[in-house]
C-alpha positions as CSV (number, residue, x, y, z in Angstrom):
1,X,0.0,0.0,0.0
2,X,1.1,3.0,-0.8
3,X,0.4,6.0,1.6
4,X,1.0,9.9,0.2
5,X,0.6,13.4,2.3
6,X,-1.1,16.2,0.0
7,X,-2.0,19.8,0.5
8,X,-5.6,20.0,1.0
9,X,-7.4,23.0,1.4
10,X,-6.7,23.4,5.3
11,X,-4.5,21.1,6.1
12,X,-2.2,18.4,4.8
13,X,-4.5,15.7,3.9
14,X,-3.2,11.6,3.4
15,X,-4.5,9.4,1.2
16,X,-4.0,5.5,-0.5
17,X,-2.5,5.8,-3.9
18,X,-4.1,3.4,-6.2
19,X,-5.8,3.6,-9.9
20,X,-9.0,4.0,-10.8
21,X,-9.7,3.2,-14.7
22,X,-6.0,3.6,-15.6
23,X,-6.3,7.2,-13.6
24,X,-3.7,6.9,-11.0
25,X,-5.5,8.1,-8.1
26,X,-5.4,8.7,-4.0
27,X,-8.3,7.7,-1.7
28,X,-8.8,10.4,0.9
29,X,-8.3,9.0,4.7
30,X,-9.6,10.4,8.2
31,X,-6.7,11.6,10.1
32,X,-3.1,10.5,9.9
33,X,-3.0,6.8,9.5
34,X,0.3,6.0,11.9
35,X,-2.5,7.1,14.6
36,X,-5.6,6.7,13.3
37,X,-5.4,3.4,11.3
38,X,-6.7,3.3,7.5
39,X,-10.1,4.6,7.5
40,X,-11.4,6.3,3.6
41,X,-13.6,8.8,3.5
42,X,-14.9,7.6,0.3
43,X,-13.2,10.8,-2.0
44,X,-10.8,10.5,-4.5
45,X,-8.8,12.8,-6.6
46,X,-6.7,12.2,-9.2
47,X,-2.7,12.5,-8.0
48,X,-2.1,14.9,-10.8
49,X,-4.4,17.5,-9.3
50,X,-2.6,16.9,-5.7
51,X,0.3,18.7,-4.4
52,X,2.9,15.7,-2.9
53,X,4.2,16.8,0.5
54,X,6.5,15.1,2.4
55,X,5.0,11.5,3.9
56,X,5.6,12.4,7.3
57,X,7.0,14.6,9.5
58,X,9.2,13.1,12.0
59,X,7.6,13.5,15.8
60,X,10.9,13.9,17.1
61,X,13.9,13.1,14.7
62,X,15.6,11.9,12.0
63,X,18.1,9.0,12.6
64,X,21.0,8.6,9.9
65,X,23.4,5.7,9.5
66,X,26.7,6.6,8.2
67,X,29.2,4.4,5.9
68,X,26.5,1.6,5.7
69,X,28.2,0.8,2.4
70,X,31.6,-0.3,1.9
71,X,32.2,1.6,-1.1
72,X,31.0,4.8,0.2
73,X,32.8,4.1,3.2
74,X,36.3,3.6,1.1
75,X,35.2,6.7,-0.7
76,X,35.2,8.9,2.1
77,X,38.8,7.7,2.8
78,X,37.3,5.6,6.1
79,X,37.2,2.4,7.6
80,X,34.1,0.1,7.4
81,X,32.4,0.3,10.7
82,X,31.8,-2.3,12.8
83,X,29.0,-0.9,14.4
84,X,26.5,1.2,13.1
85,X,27.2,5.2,13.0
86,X,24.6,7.3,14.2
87,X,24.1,10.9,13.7
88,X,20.9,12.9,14.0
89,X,19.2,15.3,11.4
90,X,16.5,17.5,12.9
91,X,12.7,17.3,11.9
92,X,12.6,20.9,10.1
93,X,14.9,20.0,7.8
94,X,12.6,17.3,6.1
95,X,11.1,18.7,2.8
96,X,9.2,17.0,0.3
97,X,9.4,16.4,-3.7
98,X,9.5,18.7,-5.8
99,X,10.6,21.4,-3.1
100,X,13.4,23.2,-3.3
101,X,17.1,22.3,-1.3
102,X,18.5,25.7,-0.5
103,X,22.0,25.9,-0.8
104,X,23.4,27.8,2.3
105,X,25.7,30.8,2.3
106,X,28.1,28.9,4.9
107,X,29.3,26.3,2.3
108,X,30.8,25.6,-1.1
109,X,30.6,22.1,-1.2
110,X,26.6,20.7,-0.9
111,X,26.6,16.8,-1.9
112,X,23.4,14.3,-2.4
113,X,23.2,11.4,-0.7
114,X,20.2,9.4,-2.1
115,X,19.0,6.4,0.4
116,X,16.6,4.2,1.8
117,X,14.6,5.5,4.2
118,X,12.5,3.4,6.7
119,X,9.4,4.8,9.1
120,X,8.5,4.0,12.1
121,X,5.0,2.7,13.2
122,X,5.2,2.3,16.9
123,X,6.8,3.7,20.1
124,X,9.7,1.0,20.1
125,X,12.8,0.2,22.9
126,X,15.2,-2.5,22.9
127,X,13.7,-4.3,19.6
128,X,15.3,-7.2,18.5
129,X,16.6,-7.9,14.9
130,X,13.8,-10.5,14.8
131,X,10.9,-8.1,16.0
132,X,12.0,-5.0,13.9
133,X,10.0,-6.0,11.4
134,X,6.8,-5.2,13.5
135,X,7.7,-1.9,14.4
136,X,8.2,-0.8,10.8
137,X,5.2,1.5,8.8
138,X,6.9,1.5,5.7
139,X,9.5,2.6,3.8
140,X,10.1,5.8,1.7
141,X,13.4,7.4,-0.4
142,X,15.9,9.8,1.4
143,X,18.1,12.5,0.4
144,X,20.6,13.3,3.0
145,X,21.7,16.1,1.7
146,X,25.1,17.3,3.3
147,X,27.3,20.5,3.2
148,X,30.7,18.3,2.6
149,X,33.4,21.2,3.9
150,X,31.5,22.1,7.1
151,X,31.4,18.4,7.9
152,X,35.2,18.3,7.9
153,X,35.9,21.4,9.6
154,X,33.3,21.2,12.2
155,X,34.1,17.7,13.6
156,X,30.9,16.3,14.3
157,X,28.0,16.5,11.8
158,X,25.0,18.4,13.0
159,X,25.4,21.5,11.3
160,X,26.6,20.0,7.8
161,X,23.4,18.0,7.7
162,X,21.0,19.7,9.7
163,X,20.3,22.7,7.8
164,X,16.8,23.6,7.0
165,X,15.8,21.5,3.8
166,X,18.3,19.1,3.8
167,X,16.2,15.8,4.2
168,X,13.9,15.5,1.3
169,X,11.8,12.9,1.6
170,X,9.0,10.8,-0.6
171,X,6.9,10.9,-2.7
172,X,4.9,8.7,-0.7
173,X,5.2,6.0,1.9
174,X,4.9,1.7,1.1
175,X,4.5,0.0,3.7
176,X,4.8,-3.6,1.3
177,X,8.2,-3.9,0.7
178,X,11.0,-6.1,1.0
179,X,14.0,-3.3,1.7
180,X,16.4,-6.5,1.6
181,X,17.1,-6.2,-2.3
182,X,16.3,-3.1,-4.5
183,X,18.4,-0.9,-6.6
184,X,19.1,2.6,-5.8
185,X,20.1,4.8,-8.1
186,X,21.0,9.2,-7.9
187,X,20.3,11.0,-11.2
188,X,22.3,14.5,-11.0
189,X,20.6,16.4,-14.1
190,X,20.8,13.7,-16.9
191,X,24.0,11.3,-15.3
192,X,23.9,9.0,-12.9
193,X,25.9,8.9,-10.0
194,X,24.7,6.5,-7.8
195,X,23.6,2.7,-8.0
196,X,23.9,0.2,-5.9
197,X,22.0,-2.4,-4.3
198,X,20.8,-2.1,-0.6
199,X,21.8,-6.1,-0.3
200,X,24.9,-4.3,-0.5
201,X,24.4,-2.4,3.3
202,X,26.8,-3.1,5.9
203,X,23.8,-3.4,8.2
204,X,20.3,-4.5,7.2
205,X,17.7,-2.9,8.0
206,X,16.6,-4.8,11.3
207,X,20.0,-4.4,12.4
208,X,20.2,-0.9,12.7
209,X,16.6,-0.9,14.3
210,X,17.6,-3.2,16.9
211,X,20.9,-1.2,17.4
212,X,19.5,2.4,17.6
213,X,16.5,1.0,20.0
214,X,19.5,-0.3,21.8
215,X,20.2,3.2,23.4
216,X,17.0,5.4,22.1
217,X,13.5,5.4,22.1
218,X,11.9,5.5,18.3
219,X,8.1,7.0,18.1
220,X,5.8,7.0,15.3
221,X,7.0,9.0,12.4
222,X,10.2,9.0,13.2
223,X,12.7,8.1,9.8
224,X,15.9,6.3,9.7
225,X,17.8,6.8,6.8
226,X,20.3,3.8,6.2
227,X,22.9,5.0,4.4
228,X,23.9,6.3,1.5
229,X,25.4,4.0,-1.3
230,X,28.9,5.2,-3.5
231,X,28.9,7.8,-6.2
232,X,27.7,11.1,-3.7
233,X,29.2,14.2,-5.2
234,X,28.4,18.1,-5.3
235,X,25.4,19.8,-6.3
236,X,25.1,23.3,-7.4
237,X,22.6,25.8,-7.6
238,X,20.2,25.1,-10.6
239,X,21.0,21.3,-10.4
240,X,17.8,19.1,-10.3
241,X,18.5,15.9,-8.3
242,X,16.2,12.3,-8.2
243,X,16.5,9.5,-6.4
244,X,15.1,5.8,-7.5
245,X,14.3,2.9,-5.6
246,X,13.3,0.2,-6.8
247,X,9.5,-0.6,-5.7
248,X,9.1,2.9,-4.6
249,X,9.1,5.5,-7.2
250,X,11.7,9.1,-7.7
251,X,12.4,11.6,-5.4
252,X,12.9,14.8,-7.6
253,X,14.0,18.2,-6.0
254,X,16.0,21.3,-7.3
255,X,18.8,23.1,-6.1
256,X,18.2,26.7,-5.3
257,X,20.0,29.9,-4.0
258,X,18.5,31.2,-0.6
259,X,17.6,34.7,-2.5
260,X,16.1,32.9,-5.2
């Protein structure tokens, strides 16, 4: 199933894409679904006459993985990891496709970092790779977008990737997917710079669950992004970039000056 957020005429409405006589549509639904279940209010509209927003807003956070890839991690002139690496992105810098990624005056170097994104359906605490399964909504495409220079000169990472639009997210939520095996690929204007396979991940996806619930509390909404494969490079202003995953669909946004 496949679960989109839309501007409605108040208020961001969700709905169930699905097609209706070759019309790919969305079913209205009461209330946001990670609370209120799936309930339709019977009223459809077709998804070209909808505005996409992001899927969800995070409650609290945004969880990233870092070098879950052994090619990215080699890229970055690192060591694989033997345990996950956590870092945080906060909620106000989730956007959603089609919106813009402003490029900040503090940096020179902005990269993409297109990747599998997972969302949490439950308050959740010491889950077990076996059980991470059931705390799991669905699954959605990331872009962990990164200022590259302030990440080395600060040290730590929350400023290079916590700047306000820097985790697009979209264009809708599945919650059927098998996040073991599918491609994922970064389109930088026309080339491709990324794809890989997420069977390719250091750690799987209920690996990382069970880690991060280790040592943190996850709540409904909440996203972990689990890395980002190799290929990440810069973007500059005027640069569209989309991110595919396989069974999901494209993430598109565009790179844009903060006077634009």
């Amino acid at each position: 199933m496949r679960i989109a957020r839309f501007a409605g005429e108040d208020d961001p409405q969700f709905g169930v894409i699905g097609n209706d006589n070759g019309v790919e549509t969305i079913a209205h639904l009461k209330g946001d679904p990670l609370y209120a279940g799936i309930e339709l209010t019977g009223q459809k509209t077709p998804v070209a006459d909808v505005r996409l927003l992001a899927p969800v807003i995070p409650r609290s956070k945004v969880v990233g993985i870092g070098k879950n890839y052994a090619k990215h991690a080699a890229e970055m002139g690192g060591e694989v990891p033997t345990e996950p690496l956590i870092f945080l992105k906060p909620n106000t810098s989730v956007i959603g496709p089609n919106e813009p990624i402003f490029y900040p005056a503090q940096s020179s170097n902005v990269h993409f970092e297109g990747e599998l994104a997972v969302v949490i359906g439950r308050i959740c605490k010491d889950v077990s790779v076996e059980d991470a399964p059931r705390v799991i909504f669905g699954y959605t495409i990331g872009n962990d977008v990164t200022a590259r220079d302030l990440q080395a000169s600060d040290g730590q990472w929350a400023r290079a990737k916590g700047f306000d639009t820097f985790c697009p997210i979209g264009p809708w939520i599945e919650t059927d997917l098998d996040p073991s095996d599918v491609r994922i690929t970064t389109v930088l204007g026309e080339e491709t710079k990324q794809d890989e396979n997420s069977s390719d991940m250091i750690f799987s996806v209920p690996e990382i669950i069970a880690y991060v619930t280790s040592f943190m509390t996850l709540l409904p909404g909440d996203v972990i992004l689990t890395g980002t494969p190799s290929g990440v490079g810069p973007m500059e202003i005027g640069d569209s970039v989309s991110v595919t995953i396989e069974g999901l669909g494209t993430l598109t946004n565009q790179v844009v000056s903060l006077d634009a």
